[in-house]
C-alpha positions, -999 to +999 in steps of 0.1 A: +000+000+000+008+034-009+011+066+018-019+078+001-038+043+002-029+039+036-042+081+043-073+073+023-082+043+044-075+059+077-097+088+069-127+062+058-122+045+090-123+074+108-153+089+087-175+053+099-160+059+133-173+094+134-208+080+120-213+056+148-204+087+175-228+109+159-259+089+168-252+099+203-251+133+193-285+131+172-272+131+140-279+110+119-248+086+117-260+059+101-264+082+066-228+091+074-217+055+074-237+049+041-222+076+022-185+067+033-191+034+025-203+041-011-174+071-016-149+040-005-162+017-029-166+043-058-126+047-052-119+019-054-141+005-080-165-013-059-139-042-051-141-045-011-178-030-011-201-038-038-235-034-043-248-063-022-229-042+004-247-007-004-281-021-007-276-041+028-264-006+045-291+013+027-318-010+044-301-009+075-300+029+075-339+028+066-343+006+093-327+027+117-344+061+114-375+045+114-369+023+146-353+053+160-383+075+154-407+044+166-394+035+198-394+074+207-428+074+197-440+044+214-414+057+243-439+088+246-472+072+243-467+051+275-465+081+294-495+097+285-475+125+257-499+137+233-489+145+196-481+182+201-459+173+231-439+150+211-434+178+183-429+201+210-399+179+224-385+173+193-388+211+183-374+221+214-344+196+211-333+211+181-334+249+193-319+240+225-290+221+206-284+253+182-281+278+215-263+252+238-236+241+211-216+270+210-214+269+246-200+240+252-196+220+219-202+181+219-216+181+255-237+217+249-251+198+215-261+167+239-273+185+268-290+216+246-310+186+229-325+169+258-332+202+279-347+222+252-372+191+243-376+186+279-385+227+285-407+230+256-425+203+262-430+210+297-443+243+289-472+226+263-479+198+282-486+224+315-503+247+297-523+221+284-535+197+314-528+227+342-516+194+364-482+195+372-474+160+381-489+142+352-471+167+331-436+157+343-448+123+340-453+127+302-419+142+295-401+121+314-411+094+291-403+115+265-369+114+276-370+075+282-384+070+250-357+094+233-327+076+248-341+048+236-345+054+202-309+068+199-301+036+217-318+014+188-299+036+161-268+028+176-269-003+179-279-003+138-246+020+135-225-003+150-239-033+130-232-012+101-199-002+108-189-039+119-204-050+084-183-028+066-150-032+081-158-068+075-162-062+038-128-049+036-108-070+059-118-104+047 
């Protein structure tokens, strides 16, 4: 291998690595993985990753949003959150991740998403039912249900990074 081979598969590496972190973070990591994976076989002429490969990740990237976005649901329901709460969390996650971010990067991005979703939806659900502690009831499984559908996307990220590397290294 070459310098720049060797450069070129450290940065892909890294790029999958990267992926898999961003779930954490809310991003969505698994469409990272899937476009690194299809830039590293269009390099190098689809030899470690073909298109069995691709379509595999694709479908597992599918699978993840929408497992992701189902378990938060479901995560909500149980706890009594209506529809406008969970928009309202999810709405509020993002603002509070664009003001907290620049505070305190990575951790501001985590901690901005879960406060801001938890805040707004406080607010709705309490002006809403005018009960206090079925309100907090409500966004904390919000919460649950959140963590848990970043939990299920990760574990799809891993699988798909695992997958990958496999494709290359065997």
């Amino acid at each position: 291998m070459t310098p720049l081979e060797v450069g070129g598969l450290t940065l892909f590496i890294l790029v999958l690595l990267l992926g898999a972190v961003s779930v954490l973070f809310g991003f969505p990591g698994t469409i990272i993985i899937l476009v690194d994976a299809f830039i590293f076989g269009a390099v190098t002429g689809f030899e470690k990753i073909g298109l069995k490969i691709l379509i595999t990740l694709l479908v597992l990237s599918v699978l993840a949003e929408i497992a992701d976005f189902a378990v938060s649901m479901a995560g909500a329901a149980k706890f009594g959150v209506s529809r406008k709460g969970f928009w309202a969390f999810t709405i509020g996650g993002f603002i509070g991740a664009l003001l907290m971010t620049p505070l305190f990067l990575g951790l501001g991005l985590i901690v901005g998403t879960f406060l801001g979703g938890f805040i707004a939806m406080l607010i709705l659900e309490l002006l809403a039912r005018n009960k206090t502690k079925p309100t907090l009831r409500a966004t904390y499984g919000a919460l649950l249900g959140r963590v848990a559908g970043i939990g299920v996307r990760g574990v799809f990220a891993l699988i798909m990074v695992i997958m990958t590397l496999t494709s290359i290294y065997s």
